[in-house]
C-alpha positions as CSV (number, residue, x, y, z in Angstrom):
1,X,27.3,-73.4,128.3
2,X,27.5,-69.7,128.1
3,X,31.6,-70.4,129.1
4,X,32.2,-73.0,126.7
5,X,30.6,-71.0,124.0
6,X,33.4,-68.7,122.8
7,X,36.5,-71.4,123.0
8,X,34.3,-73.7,120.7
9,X,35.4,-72.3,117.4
10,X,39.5,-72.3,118.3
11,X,39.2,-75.5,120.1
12,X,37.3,-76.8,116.4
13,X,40.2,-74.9,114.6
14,X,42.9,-76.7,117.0
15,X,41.3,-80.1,115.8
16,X,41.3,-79.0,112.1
17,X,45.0,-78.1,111.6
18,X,46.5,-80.7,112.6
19,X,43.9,-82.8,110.5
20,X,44.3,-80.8,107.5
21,X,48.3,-80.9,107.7
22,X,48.0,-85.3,108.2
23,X,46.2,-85.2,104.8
24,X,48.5,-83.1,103.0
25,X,51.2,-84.9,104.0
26,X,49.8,-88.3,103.4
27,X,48.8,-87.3,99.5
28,X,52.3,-86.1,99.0
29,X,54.1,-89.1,100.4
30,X,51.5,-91.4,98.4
31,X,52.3,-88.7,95.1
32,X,56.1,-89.3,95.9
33,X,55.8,-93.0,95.8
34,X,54.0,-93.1,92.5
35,X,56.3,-91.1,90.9
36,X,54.1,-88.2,90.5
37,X,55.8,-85.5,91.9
38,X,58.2,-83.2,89.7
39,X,56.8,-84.7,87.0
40,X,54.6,-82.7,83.3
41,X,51.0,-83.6,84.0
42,X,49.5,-85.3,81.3
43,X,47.3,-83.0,79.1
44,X,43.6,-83.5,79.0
45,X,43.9,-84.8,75.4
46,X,45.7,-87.8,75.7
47,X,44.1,-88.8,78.6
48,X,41.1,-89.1,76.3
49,X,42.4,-90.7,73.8
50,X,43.7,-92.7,76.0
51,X,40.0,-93.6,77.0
52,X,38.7,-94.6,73.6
Protein backbone atom coordinates (compact mmCIF):
# COMPACT_ATOMS: atom_id res chain seq x y z
CA UNK A 1 0.00 0.00 0.00
CA UNK A 2 2.65 2.16 1.27
CA UNK A 3 4.18 1.79 -2.67
CA UNK A 4 0.97 2.48 -4.39
CA UNK A 5 0.43 5.40 -2.25
CA UNK A 6 2.44 8.23 -3.94
CA UNK A 7 1.55 7.19 -7.83
CA UNK A 8 -2.26 7.41 -6.81
CA UNK A 9 -2.69 11.07 -7.34
CA UNK A 10 -0.80 11.11 -11.12
CA UNK A 11 -2.17 7.92 -12.06
CA UNK A 12 -5.99 9.83 -10.98
CA UNK A 13 -4.67 12.93 -12.97
CA UNK A 14 -3.61 10.54 -16.00
CA UNK A 15 -7.38 9.34 -15.91
CA UNK A 16 -8.75 12.98 -15.70
CA UNK A 17 -7.07 14.58 -18.67
CA UNK A 18 -7.94 12.68 -21.13
CA UNK A 19 -11.56 12.76 -19.62
CA UNK A 20 -11.74 16.32 -19.26
CA UNK A 21 -10.29 16.89 -23.02
CA UNK A 22 -13.34 14.00 -24.48
CA UNK A 23 -15.89 16.51 -22.91
CA UNK A 24 -14.56 19.61 -24.18
CA UNK A 25 -14.42 18.30 -27.35
CA UNK A 26 -17.76 16.73 -27.47
CA UNK A 27 -19.57 20.18 -26.31
CA UNK A 28 -17.81 21.96 -29.02
CA UNK A 29 -18.57 19.54 -31.85
CA UNK A 30 -22.34 19.42 -30.46
CA UNK A 31 -22.00 23.76 -30.23
CA UNK A 32 -20.65 23.48 -33.91
CA UNK A 33 -23.50 21.56 -35.11
CA UNK A 34 -26.11 23.81 -33.65
CA UNK A 35 -24.80 26.65 -34.99
CA UNK A 36 -23.69 28.12 -31.84
CA UNK A 37 -20.21 28.79 -32.24
CA UNK A 38 -19.02 32.36 -33.68
CA UNK A 39 -22.19 33.46 -33.03
CA UNK A 40 -23.53 37.10 -30.37
CA UNK A 41 -25.10 35.31 -27.40
CA UNK A 42 -28.40 36.28 -26.82
CA UNK A 43 -28.73 38.88 -23.98
CA UNK A 44 -30.47 37.96 -20.82
CA UNK A 45 -33.34 40.19 -21.70
CA UNK A 46 -34.77 38.70 -24.52
CA UNK A 47 -34.35 35.48 -23.32
CA UNK A 48 -37.00 36.58 -20.76
CA UNK A 49 -39.17 38.03 -22.73
CA UNK A 50 -38.97 35.42 -24.66
CA UNK A 51 -40.28 33.34 -21.59
CA UNK A 52 -43.41 35.29 -20.90
Amino acid sequence: MFLTLPFDRLLDMTRTVPSACANLTVCTIVARMEGLVGREPTPVVELAEAAT
